[in-house]
N, C-alpha and C positions, 0 to 999 in steps of 0.2 A: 531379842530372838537369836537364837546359837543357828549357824549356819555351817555346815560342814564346807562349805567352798568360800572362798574369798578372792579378792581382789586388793594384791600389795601394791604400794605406793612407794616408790625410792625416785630420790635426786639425787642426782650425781655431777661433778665439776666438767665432767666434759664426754664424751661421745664415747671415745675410748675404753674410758674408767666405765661407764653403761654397757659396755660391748661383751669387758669380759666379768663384770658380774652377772648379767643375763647370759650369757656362756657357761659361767658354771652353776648357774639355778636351773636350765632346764638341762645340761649335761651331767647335770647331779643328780636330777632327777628329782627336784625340789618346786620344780615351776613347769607346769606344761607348755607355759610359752611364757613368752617375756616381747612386751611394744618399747622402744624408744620413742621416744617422742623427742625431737633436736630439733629446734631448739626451746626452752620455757623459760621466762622471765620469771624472775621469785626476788618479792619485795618483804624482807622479814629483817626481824631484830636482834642483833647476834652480838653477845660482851655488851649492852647499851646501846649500841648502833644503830642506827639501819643501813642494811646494807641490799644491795639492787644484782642482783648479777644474772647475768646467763648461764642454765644449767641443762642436765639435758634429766628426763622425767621417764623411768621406767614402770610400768604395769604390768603387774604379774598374776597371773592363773596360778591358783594354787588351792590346797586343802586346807581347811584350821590345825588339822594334825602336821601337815608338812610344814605351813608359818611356824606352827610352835615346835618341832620335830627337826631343828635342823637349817631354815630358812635363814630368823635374824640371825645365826651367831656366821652364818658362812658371807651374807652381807655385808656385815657389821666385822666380822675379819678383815675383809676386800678392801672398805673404801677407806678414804684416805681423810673425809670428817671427823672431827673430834666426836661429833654428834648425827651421826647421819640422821635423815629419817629412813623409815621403816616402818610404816603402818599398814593395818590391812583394815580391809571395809567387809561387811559381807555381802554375800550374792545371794539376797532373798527369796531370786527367782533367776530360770531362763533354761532355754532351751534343753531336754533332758539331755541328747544326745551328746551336747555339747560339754553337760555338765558331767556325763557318765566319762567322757573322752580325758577331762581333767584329773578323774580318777585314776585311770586307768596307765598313764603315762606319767604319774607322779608316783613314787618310793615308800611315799609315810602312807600308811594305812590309818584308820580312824580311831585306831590307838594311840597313834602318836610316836607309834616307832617305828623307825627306816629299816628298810628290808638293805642288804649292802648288793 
């Protein structure tokens, strides 16, 4: 199911490095808002490894158009992973208001191009 609103998933090495990519995704007008979540344990596989660390997990409001419009490539500028993640989930559902609001304070229209 194609869902015009999503919900991104970023990890990031520390609080910081979260502070000001959610800084410039909603002052870009890329993310209606943006959760830190400090701190998330992430047990994954990286070069063969496993590797355990503390990281810190941001959440973001946003449109399919704005993810694909501008989103990954200002993240994926920002951090400091060889591989960040960068995923979005869709919002199948929820409150209209809420979801008109994400509209309305995000940049990319459902074309896919940002307004400057």
């Amino acid at each position: 199911m194609d869902s015009e609103h999503v919900v991104a998933l970023i990890t990031a090495p520390s609080a910081e490095v979260g502070e000001r990519i959610a800084r410039a995704l909603v002052e870009g007008g890329l993310a209606a808002c943006v959760n830190l979540v400090v701190p998330v344990r992430s047990i994954y596989t990286w070069q063969g490894k496993t590797s355990d660390d503390e990281e810190v997990l941001l959440v973001a409001k946003t449109t399919r158009a704005g993810f694909e419009g501008g989103f990954v490539e200002l993240v994926a500028s920002m951090h400091p992973y060889e591989v960040p993640e960068i995923i979005a989930l869709p919002i199948v559902s929820g409150f209209r208001g809420y979801l008109e609001w994400i509209e309305s304070v995000t940049k990319a229209g459902h074309d896919g191009n940002a307004t400057a």
